[in-house]
FIGU-431192 format. One record per residue (C-alpha): x, y, z; residue number from 1. Coordinates in nm, 2 decimals, padded with zeros to 4 digits. Layout:
<atoms>
ATOM   east  north     up seq
ATOM      X      Y      Z NUM
...
</atoms>
This chain:
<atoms>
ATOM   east  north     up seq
ATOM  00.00  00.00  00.00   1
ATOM  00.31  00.23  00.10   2
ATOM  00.36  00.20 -00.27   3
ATOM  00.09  00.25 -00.43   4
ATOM  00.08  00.62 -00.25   5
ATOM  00.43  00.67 -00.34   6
ATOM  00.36  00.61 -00.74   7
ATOM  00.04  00.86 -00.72   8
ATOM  00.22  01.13 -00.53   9
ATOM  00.47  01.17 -00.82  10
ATOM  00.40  01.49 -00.99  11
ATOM  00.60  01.42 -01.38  12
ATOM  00.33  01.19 -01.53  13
ATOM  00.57  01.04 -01.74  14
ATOM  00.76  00.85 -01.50  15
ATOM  00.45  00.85 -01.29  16
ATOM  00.25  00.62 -01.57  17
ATOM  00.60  00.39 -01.65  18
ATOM  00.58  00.36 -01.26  19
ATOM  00.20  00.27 -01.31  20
ATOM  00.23  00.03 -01.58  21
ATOM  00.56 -00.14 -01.36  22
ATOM  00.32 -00.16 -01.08  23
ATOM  00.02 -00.32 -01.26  24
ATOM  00.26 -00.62 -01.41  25
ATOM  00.36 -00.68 -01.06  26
ATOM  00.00 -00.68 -00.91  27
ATOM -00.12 -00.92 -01.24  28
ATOM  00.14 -01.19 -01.13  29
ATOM  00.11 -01.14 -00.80  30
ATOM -00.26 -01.18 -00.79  31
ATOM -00.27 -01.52 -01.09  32
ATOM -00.03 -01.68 -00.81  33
ATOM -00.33 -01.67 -00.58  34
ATOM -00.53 -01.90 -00.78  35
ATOM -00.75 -01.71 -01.09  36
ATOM -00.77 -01.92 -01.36  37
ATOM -00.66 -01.72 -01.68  38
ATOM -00.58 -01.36 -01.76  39
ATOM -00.71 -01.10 -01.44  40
ATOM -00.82 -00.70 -01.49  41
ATOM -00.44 -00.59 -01.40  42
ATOM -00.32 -00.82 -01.67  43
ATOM -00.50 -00.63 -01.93  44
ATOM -00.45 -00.33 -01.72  45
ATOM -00.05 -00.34 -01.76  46
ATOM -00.09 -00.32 -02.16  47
ATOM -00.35 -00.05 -02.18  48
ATOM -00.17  00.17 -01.93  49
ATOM  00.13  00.11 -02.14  50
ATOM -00.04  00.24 -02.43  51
ATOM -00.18  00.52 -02.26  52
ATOM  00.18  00.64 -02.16  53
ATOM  00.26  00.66 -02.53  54
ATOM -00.03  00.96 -02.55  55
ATOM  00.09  01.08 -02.19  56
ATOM  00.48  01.10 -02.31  57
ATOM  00.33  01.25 -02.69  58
ATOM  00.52  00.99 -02.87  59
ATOM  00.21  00.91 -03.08  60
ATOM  00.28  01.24 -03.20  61
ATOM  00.65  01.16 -03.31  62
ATOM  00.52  00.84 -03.47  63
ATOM  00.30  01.02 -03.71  64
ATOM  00.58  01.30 -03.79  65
ATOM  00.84  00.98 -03.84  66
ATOM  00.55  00.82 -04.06  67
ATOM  00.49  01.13 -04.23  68
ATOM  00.95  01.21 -04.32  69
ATOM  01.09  01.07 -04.63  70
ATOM  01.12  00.74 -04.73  71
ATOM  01.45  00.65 -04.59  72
ATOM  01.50  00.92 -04.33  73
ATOM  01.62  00.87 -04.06  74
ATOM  01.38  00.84 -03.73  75
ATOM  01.57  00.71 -03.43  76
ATOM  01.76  01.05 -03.39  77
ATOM  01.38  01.25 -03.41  78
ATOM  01.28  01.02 -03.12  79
ATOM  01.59  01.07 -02.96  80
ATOM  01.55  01.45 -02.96  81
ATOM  01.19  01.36 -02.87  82
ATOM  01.32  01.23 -02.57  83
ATOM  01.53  01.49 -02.49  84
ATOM  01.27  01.76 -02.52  85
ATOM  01.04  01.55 -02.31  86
ATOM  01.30  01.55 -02.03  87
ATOM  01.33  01.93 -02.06  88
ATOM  00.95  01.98 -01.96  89
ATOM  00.85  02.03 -02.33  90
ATOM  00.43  01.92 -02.20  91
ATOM  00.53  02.09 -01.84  92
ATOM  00.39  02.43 -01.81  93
ATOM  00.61  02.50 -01.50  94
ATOM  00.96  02.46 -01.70  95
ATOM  01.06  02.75 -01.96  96
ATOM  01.04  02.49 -02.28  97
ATOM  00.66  02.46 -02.14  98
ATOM  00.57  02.75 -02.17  99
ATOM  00.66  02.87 -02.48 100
ATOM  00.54  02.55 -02.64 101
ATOM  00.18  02.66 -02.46 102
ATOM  00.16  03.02 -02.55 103
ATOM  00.20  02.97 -02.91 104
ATOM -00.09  02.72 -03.07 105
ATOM  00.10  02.44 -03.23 106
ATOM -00.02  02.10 -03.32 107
ATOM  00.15  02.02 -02.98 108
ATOM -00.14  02.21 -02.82 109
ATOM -00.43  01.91 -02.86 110
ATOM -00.15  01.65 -02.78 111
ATOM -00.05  01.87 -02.46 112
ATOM -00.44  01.85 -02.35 113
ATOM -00.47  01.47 -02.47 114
ATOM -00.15  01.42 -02.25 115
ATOM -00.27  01.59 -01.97 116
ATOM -00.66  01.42 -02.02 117
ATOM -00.45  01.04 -02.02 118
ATOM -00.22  01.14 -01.77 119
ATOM -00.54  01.20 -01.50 120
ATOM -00.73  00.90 -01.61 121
ATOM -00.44  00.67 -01.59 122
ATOM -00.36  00.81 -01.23 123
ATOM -00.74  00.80 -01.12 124
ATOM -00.78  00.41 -01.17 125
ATOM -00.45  00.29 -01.05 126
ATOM -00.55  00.48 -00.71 127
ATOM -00.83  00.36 -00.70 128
ATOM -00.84 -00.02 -00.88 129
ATOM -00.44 -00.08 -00.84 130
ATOM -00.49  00.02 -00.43 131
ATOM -00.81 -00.22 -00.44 132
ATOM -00.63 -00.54 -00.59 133
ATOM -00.27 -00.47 -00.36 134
ATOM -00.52 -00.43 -00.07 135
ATOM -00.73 -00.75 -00.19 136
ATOM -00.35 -00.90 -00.22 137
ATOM -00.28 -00.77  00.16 138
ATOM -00.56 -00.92  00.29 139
ATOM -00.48 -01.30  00.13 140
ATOM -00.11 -01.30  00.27 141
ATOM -00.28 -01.27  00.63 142
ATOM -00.61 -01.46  00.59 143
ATOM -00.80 -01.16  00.71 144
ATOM -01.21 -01.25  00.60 145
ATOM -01.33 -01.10  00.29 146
ATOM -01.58 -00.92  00.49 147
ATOM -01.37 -00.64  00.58 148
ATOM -01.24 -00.55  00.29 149
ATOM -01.56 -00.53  00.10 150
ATOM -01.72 -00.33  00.41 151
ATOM -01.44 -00.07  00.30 152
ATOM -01.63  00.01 -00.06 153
ATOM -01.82  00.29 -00.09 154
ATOM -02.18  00.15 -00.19 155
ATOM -02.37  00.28 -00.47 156
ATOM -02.26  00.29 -00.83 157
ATOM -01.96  00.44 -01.02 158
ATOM -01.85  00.68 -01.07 159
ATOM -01.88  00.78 -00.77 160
ATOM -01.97  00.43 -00.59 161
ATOM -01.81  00.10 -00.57 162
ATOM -02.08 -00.14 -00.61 163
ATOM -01.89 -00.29 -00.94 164
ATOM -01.54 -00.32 -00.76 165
ATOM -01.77 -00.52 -00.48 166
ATOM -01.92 -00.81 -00.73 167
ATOM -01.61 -00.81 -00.86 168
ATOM -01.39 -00.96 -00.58 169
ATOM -01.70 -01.15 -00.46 170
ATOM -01.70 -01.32 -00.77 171
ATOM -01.30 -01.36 -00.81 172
ATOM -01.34 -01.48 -00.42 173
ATOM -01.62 -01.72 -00.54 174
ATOM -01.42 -01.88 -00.83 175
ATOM -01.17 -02.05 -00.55 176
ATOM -01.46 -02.24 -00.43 177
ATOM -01.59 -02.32 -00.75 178
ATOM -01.44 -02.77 -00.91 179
ATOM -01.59 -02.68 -01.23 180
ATOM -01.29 -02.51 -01.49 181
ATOM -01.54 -02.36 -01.71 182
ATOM -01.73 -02.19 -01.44 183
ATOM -01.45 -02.06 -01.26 184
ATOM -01.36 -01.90 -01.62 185
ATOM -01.68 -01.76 -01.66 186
ATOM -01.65 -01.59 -01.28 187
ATOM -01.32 -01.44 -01.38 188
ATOM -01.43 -01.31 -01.70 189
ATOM -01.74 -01.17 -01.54 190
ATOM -01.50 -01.00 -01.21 191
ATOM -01.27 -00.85 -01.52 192
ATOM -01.58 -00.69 -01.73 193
ATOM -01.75 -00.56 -01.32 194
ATOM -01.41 -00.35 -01.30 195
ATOM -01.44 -00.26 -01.70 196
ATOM -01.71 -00.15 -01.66 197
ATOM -01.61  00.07 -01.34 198
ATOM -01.32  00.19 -01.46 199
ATOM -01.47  00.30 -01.82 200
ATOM -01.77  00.49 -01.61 201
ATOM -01.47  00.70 -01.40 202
ATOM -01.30  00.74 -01.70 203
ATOM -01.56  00.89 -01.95 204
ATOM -01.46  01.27 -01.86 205
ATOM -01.13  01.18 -01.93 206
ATOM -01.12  00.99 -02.23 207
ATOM -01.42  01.29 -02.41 208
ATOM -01.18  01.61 -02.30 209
ATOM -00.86  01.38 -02.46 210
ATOM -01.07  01.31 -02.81 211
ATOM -01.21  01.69 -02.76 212
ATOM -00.83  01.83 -02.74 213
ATOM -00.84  01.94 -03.08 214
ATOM -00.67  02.34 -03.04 215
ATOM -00.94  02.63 -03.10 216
ATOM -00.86  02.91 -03.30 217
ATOM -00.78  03.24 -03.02 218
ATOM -00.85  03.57 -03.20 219
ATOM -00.48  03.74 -03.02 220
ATOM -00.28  03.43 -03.26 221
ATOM -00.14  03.76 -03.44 222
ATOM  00.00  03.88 -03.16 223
ATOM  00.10  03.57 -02.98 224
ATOM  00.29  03.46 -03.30 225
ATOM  00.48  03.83 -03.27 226
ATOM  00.56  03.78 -02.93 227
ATOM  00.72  03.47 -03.02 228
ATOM  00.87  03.57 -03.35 229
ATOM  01.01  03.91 -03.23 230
ATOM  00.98  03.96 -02.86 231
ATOM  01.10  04.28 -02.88 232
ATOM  00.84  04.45 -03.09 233
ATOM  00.56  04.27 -02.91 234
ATOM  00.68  04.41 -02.54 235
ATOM  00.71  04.81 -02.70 236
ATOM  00.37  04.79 -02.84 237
ATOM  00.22  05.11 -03.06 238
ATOM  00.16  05.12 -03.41 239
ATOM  00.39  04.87 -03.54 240
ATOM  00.31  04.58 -03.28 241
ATOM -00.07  04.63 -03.41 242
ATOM  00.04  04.60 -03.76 243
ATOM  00.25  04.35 -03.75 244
ATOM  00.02  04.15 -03.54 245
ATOM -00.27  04.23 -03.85 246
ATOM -00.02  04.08 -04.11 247
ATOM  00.03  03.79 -03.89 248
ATOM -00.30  03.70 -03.77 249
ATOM -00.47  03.59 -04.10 250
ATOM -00.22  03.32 -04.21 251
ATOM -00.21  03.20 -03.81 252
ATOM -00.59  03.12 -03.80 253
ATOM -00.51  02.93 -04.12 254
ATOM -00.28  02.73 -03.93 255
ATOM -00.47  02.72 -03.63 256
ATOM -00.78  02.56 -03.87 257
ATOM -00.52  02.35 -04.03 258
ATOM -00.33  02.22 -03.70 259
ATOM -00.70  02.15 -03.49 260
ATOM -00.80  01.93 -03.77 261
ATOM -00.47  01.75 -03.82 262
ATOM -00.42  01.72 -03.45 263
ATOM -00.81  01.59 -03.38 264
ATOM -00.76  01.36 -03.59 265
ATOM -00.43  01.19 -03.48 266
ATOM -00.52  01.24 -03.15 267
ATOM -00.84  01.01 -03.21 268
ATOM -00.63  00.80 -03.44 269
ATOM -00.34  00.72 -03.17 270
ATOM -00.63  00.72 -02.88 271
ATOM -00.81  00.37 -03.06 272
ATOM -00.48  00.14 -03.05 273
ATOM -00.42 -00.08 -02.80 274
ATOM -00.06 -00.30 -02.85 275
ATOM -00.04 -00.57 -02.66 276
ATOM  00.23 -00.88 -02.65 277
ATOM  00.38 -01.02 -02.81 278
ATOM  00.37 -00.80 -03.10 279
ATOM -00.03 -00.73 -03.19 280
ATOM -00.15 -00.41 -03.26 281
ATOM -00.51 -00.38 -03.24 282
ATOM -00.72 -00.12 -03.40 283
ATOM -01.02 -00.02 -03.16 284
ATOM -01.25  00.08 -03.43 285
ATOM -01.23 -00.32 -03.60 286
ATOM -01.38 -00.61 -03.51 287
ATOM -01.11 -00.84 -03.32 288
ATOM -01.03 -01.12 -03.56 289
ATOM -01.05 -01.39 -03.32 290
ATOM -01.36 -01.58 -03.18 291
ATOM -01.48 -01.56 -02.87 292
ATOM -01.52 -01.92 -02.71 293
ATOM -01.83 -02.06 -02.69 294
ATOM -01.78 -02.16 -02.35 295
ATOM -01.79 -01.81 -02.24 296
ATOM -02.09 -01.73 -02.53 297
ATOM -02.32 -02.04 -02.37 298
ATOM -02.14 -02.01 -01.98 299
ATOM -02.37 -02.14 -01.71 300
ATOM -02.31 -01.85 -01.50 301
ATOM -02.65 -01.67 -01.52 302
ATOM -02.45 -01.29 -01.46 303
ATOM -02.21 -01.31 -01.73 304
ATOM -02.48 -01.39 -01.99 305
ATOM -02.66 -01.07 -01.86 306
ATOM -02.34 -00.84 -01.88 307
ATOM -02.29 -01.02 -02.26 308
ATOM -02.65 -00.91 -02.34 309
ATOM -02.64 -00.59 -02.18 310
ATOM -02.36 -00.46 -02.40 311
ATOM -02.47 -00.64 -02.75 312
ATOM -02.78 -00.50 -02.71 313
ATOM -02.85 -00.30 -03.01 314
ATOM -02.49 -00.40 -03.15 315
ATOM -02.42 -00.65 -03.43 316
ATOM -02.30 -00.92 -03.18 317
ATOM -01.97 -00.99 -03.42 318
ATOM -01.90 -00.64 -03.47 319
ATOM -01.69 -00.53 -03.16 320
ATOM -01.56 -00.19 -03.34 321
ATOM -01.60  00.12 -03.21 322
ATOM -01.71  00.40 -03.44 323
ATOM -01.67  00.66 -03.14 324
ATOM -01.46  00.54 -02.82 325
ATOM -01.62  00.84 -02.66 326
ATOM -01.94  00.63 -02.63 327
ATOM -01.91  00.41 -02.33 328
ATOM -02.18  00.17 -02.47 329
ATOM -01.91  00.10 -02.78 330
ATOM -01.62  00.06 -02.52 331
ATOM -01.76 -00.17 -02.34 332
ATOM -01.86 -00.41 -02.65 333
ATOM -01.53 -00.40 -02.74 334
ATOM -01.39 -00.48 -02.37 335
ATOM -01.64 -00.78 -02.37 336
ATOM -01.46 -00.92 -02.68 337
ATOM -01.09 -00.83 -02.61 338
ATOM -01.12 -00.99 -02.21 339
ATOM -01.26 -01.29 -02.34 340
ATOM -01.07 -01.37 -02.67 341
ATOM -00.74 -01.28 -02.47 342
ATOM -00.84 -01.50 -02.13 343
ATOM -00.60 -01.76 -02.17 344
ATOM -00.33 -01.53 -02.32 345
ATOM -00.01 -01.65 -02.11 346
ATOM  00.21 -01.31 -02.30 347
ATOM -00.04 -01.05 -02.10 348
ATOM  00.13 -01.17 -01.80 349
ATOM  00.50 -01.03 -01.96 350
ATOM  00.70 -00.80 -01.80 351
ATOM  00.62 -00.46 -01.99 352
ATOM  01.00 -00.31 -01.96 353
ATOM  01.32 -00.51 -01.94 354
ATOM  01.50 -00.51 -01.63 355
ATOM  01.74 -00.21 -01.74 356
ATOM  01.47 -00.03 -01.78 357
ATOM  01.30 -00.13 -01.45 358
ATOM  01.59 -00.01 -01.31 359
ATOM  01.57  00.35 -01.45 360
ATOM  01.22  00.37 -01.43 361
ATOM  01.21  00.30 -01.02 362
ATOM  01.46  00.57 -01.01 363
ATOM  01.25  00.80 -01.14 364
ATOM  01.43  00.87 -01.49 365
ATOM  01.28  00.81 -01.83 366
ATOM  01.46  00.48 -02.00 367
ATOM  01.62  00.43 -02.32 368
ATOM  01.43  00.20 -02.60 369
ATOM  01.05  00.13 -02.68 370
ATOM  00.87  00.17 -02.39 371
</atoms>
């Protein structure tokens, strides 16, 4: 528990989220060596916080300028600088490279807000869900009764509620107890999709206000591209400042048009991927190419066949894709079809950095290599 409030009381939300994403790989294994048959929420939890640290560090943002070079250029140094910028504050207001990145619009500006939009939704659920499962682990090692630690939930519903996280170790507690394999599945599947569905209802704010991070046009863009371009004109003022800022205001709302479109749409773009091991990147707004057993489709356990009907309802039942992740009906179909077609994945439970890198990261310092 010590932690767990050590990781959410760092302020960079860089090293906070690698420290995250460490964290959850640990609390996966940890919790699978307790006896839960298949893949558990941190398992799938470890991957999609690493994803989400790609948006909170902007690299998706380097990947579509690397995409976008030359055929043949060369990219690892434009990550590299990446990197270096990154270490310099460049999506930190309180450092000088900060702020001049947010006075000016640039197509950093919707990244800086999706960044910022990530960075609180990642930290909201690992204080909340990662805190749950290391107290839930806690309470194992010294055969303390379940009963007080679900009389520590807050009843009611999310957001604000914890009735979800409630069923949910009820039902993980009830799968130890259970001789038959394919019902002890089904319970584990139907405690994964209970936190899902928790998680995705405290996470709505966040994951709109990251898709709506596209930059608006601000009528001063004259004069905030002067004070950039010559600082010294912009801090006399008079007669020139005013003109220049004229000349320079008409082809800046251009750009602003130009850079809220491109940037909504990478944004959205980088937002609906989620890579997992060992080397599969999925595209949220596809159907996932694999079937979903039957066993989980026909399961015996009467819950899970309501949660399955719940979210197919109205929904082509073999068309997982999300048109708009805002919509939390469409994230949870898709949820539904990645935790079971991934249950019995055996790579979820992979470490997500190399040691090395585990090193740095507990350190505080932002590692070297894909991440």
């Amino acid at each position: 528990m010590a932690e767990i409030d050590e990781i959410c009381a760092i302020v960079d939300p860089a090293v906070r989220n690698l420290r995250i994403t460490e964290c959850y790989g640990r609390l996966a294994a940890a919790f699978a060596a307790t006896g839960v048959d298949g893949a558990n929420w941190c398992a799938f939890a470890t991957w999609a916080s690493r994803q989400a640290g790609r948006t909170i560090r902007g690299e998706d943002l380097i990947e579509r300028l690397a995409a976008g070079s030359p055929r043949g250029s060369p990219r690892h140094p434009l990550r590299a600088l990446w990197r270096w910028l990154l270490r310099r504050g460049l999506f930190r207001p309180a450092t000088r490279l900060g702020r001049v990145v947010r006075e000016v619009h640039t197509p950093f500006d919707a990244f800086e807000l999706a960044s910022q939009a990530v960075a609180r939704g990642n930290l909201a659920v690992f204080a909340e869900i990662g805190r749950e499962f290391a107290r839930y682990l806690a309470m194992r090692r010294t055969n303390e009764s379940i009963d007080g630690f679900l009389a520590a939930l807050r009843p009611g519903p999310a957001p604000d509620g914890q009735d979800g996280l409630r069923h949910a170790f009820l039902h993980y507690e009830q799968q130890r107890r259970t001789p038959d394999p394919a019902t002890r599945r089904a319970l584990v599947l139907l405690a994964n999709l209970e936190i899902g569905l928790h998680e995705q209802t405290r996470l709505q704010p966040a994951i709109v206000a990251a898709l709506e991070s596209g930059a608006d046009a601000a009528e001063d863009l004259g004069s905030r591209a002067l004070a950039c371009l010559v600082p010294g004109v912009a801090r006399r003022g008079g007669t020139l400042c005013r003109v220049l800022s004229a000349v320079l205001a008409a082809p800046a709302r251009r750009y602003c048009r130009y850079a809220r479109e491109a940037t909504r749409k990478a944004v959205t773009e980088s937002l609906m991927v989620l890579r997992v091991p060992p080397d599969l990147e999925l595209s949220l707004g596809r159907h996932l190419p694999y079937a979903v057993p039957r066993e989980f489709r026909a399961s015996s356990v009467a819950e899970l066949g309501e949660f399955w009907a719940g979210c197919t309802r109205d929904r082509a039942p073999d068309d997982c894709g999300a048109d708009d992740w805002g919509d939390l009906g469409q994230r949870m179909h898709y949820i539904l079809h990645l935790f079971a077609v991934f249950h019995d994945r055996p790579e979820l439970f992979a470490s997500p950095f190399d040691p090395e890198q585990v090193r740095r990261i507990r350190a505080g310092e932002l590692p070297e290599g894909s991440l």
